[in-house]
N, C-alpha and C positions, 0 to 999 in steps of 0.2 A: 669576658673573654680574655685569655692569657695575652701580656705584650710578644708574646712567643709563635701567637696564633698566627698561622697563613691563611687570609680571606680570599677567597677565590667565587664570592658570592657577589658579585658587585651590579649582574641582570635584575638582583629583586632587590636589591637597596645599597645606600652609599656612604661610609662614613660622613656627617655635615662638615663642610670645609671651617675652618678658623674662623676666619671671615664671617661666613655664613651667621655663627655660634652669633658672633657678635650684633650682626646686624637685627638678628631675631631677639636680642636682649636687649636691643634699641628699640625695638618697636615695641617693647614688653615696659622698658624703663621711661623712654622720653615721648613716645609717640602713641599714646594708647587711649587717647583722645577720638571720639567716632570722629569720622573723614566724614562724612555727611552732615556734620553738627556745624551750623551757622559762625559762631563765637570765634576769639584765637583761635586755641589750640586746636581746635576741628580740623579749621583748614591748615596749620600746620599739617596736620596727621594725611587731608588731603594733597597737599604740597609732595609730600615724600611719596605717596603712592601714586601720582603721576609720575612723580621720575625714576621710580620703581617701573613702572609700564614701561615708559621708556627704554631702560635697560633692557630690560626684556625683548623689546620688538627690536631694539638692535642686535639681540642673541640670534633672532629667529628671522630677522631679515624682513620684519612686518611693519605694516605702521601702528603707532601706538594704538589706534581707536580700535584696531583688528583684535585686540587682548583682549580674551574674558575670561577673569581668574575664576579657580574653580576649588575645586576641594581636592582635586587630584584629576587625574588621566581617567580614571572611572567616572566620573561625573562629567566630565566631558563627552567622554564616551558617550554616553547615556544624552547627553544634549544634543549631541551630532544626530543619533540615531533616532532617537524619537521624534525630533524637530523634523526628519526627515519626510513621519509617515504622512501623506495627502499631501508631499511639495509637488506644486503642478498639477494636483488633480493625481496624481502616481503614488502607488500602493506597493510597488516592490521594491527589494532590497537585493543588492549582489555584495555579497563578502566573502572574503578568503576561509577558505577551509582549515587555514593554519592560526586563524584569529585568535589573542587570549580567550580566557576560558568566559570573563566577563561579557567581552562581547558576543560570542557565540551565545550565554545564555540570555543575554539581553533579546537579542535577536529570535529568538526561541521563542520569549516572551511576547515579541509584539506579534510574531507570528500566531500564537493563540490566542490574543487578547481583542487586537486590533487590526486583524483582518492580513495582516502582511503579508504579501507573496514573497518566500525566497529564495534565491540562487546561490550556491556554494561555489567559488572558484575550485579546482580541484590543485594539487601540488601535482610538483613531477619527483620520481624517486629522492632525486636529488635534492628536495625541499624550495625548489622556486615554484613560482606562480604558472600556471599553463595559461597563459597567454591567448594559445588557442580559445579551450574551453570557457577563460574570459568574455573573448570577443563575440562566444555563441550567446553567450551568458544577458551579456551588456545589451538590452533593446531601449525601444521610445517608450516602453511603458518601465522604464527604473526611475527612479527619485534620485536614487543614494548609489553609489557603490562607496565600500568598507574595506581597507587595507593597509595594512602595520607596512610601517617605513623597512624595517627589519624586524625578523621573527622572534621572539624573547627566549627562543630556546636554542633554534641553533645557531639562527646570528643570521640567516642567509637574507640579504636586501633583495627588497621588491623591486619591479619594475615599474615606479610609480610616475614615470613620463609617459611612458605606453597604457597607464588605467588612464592616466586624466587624459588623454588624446581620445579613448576610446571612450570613455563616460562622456564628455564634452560633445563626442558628435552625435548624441543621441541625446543631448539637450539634458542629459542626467548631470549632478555635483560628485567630487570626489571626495573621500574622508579619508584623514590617514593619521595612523593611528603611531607617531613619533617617538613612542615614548623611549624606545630601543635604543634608538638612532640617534638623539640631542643627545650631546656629552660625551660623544664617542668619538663620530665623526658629526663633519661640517653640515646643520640641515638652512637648506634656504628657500624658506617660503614663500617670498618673490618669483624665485624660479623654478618651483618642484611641480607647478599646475596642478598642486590642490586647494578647496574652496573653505575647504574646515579642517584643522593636526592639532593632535592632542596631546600636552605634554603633561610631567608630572617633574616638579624638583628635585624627589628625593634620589631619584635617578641618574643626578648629577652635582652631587654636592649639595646638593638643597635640604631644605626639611617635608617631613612630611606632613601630608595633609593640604597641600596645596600643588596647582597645577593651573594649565591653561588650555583655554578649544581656541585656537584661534580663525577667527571667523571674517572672510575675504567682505573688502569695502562695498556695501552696497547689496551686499546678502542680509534681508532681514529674516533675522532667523528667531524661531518662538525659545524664549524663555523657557528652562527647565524648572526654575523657581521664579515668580512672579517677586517684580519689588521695581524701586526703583535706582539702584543701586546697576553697578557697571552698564551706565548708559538704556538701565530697563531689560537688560540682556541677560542678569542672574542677580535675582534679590536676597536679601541680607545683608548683615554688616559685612563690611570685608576683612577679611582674617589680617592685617596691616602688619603685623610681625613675621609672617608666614612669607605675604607676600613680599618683604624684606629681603628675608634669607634667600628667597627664589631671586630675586634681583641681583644679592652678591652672589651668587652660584653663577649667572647668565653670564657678569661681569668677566669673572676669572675664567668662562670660556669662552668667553670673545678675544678670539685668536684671528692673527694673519693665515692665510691656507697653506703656506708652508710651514710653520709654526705648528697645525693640527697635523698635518703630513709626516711632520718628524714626530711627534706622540703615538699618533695610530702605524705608523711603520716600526715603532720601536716596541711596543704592545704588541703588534701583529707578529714582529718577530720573536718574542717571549711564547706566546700560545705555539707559535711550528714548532717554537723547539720542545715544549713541553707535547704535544701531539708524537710528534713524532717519535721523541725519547721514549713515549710509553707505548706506541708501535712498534719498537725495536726490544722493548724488553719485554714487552708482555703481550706473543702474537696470538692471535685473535680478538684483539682489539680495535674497533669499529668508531668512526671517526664520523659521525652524521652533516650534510652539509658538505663537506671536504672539497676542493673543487670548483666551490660558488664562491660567485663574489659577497663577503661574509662581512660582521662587524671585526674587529680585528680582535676582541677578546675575548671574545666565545667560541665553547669549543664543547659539543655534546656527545659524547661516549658510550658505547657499551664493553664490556671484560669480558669478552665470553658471554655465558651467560649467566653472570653473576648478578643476581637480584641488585636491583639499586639500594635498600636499604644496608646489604652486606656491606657493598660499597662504599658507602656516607658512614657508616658505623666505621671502618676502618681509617677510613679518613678523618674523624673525630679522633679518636685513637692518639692517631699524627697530629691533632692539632691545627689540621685544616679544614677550612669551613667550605661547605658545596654546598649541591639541593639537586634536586632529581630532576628540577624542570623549572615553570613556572613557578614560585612562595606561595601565590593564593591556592593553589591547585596539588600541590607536592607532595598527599596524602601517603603516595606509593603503592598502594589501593588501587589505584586505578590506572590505564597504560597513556602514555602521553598521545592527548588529540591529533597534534602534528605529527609526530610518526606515524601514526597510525593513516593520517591521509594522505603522507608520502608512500604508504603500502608495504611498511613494516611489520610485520607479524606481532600479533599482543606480547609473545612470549619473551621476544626480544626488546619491544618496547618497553617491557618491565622494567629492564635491566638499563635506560639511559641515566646518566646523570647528567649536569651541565656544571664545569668551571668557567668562570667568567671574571677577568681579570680586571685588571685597574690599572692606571698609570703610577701606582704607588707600588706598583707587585713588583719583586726583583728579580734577578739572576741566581742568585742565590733563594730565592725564595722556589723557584722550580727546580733548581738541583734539588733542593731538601725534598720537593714531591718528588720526583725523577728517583731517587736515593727508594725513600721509604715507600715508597705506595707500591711498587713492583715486588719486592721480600713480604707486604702484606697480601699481597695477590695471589700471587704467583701457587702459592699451596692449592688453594680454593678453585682455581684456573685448571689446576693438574688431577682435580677431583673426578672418580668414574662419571661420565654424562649417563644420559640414560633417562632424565626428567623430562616430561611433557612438558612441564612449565618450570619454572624458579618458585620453590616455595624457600620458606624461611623460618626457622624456629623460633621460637622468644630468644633463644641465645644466639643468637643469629647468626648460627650456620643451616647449611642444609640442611632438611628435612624431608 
């Protein structure tokens, strides 16, 4: 990628901080020793990976024993959820309708396999949780309910005091699915009233390939990999360079709350003016989320109805980086799940993209879109309508 590039993709991954580089070239150089091995160096390698946890439960506001590193926010995932099926004799499941794609097919999965009954929360236009429809949702025969801190596409935060109030009186756990949310804004899992949050590093300066479910005191939760390793809780060696890097990541956001408040206000106000700039210059364009209380650096879009891939193809162009949605999921192919169960039209669903900023993004870096991305539009935008849908040529115009 050009040093010239504008990254505006920072919802599906994140440049590794400095730090970071370094700490994972420590654990590569001096600490690469198994942490389970009796001898020196072992428990060297186990020395740092407790104070590694450490950091961490001080990012996240947990105690260290509540850690269980992972391979990433997916394999957490998948720990949360499966562990879930027969907790308490309970066989259902309730999750958000706006879930990444992982979870939604996970859930698919044990529905077929393992007998699970499920509940879909539904969204409201405006991409929050229906609350309502929850509370019909939420009975004495749920295990689990499932629900993202904030949405990966449009940014819009859950109402996850009001799920854990409402799962908790019906003797059900909460699971939430963080991964949005750490790095952004401030999460505290002391006080958010969930029993399992799933994080991932590389969504905060971290590396990838490593993450954490972290798992409330006194919850014995089943193993997704048998071993005896993080306390019997996920077996294998543990990735000790990985988990490193996620440790200096945790570090360099562990901030005082006016400290995070001046970051996300000054991000927040980068994204309005970029929103709105391209509402003023380029009308009919649709601003998903708008309204809600959102992350502060995402911001998902439609042009009219300009196909998403005309879109990101022009924005390549410029030299700026985007994505349609979700990274796992961003085929283009197919219409985004969340729109679609805010009751978006496929047509138009086609057509979102999502920019997702950084605290490294500048003022100048959104004039330069503000500048170019409206003279690339604007032609395409002023095209005869008249299409059912947005198709696309190989050359990616109309068709």
């Amino acid at each position: 990628m050009s040093t010239d590039s504008v990254y505006l993709d920072s919802n599906a991954t994140t440049p590794p901080l400095p730090e970071v580089v370094e700490a994972v070239m420590s654990g590569l150089s001096e600490h690469w020793a198994n942490a389970s091995s009796s001898h020196a160096m072992g428990q060297s390698s186990r020395q740092v990976l407790a104070q590694a946890r450490g950091h961490v439960a001080r990012f996240l506001n947990c105690k260290p024993a509540e850690v269980v590193f992972t391979s990433g926010a997916t394999e957490a995932n998948h720990m949360a959820l499966r562990g879930a099926v027969g907790f308490n004799g309970r066989h259902r499941l309730v999750l958000s309708a706006g879930e990444h794609a992982g979870v939604r097919k996970l859930a698919d999965s044990l529905e077929a396999r393992a007998g699970v009954v499920l509940g879909w929360i539904g969204l409201t236009p405006e991409g929050g949780l229906d609350v309502r429809h929850a509370a019909e949702l939420i009975t004495d025969e749920v295990s689990l309910v499932s629900v993202m801190a904030a949405n990966n596409e449009t940014g819009v935060l859950m109402p996850i005091g009001e799920m854990a109030r409402l799962a908790h009186a019906q003797g059900a756990l909460l699971h939430v699915d963080a991964t949005q949310q750490v790095g952004k804004l401030p999460f505290d899992f002391g006080r958010c009233g969930a029993d399992l949050v799933s994080v991932s590093a590389h969504k905060f300066g971290g590396p990838k390939g490593v993450g954490a479910l972290i798992v409330r005191q006194g919850l014995n939760w089943p193993a997704l990999f048998q071993g005896s390793q993080e306390r019997g809780r996920r077996g294998g060696t543990e990735n000790l360079p990985g988990i490193l890097g996620m440790a200096a990541a945790a570090q360099s956001h562990t901030l005082p709350v006016d400290a995070w408040m001046q970051r996300a206000t000054r991000v927040g106000a980068l994204r309005d003016q970029l929103e709105q700039g391209l509402m003023a210059r380029l009308p009919g364009t649709v601003v998903y989320g708008i309204g809600q209380p959102r992350l502060p650096n995402t911001s998902y879009l439609r042009f009219g109805m300009l196909h998403a891939d005309v879109v990101l193809q022009r924005l390549e162009q410029l030299g700026v980086m985007a994505s349609s949605g979700a990274a796992c999921s961003s085929s283009g192919q197919e219409p985004s799940a969340v729109l679609r169960a805010m009751g978006v039209p496929r047509a138009e669903a086609l057509c979102a993209i999502r920019l997702s900023l950084s605290p490294a993004t500048t003022h100048e870096q959104v004039q330069y879109v503000l500048h170019g991305l409206p003279q690339a539009l604007a032609p395409l935008m002023e095209a005869p309508a008249g299409l059912s849908a947005p198709t696309v040529s190989p050359t990616g115009v109309f068709a």
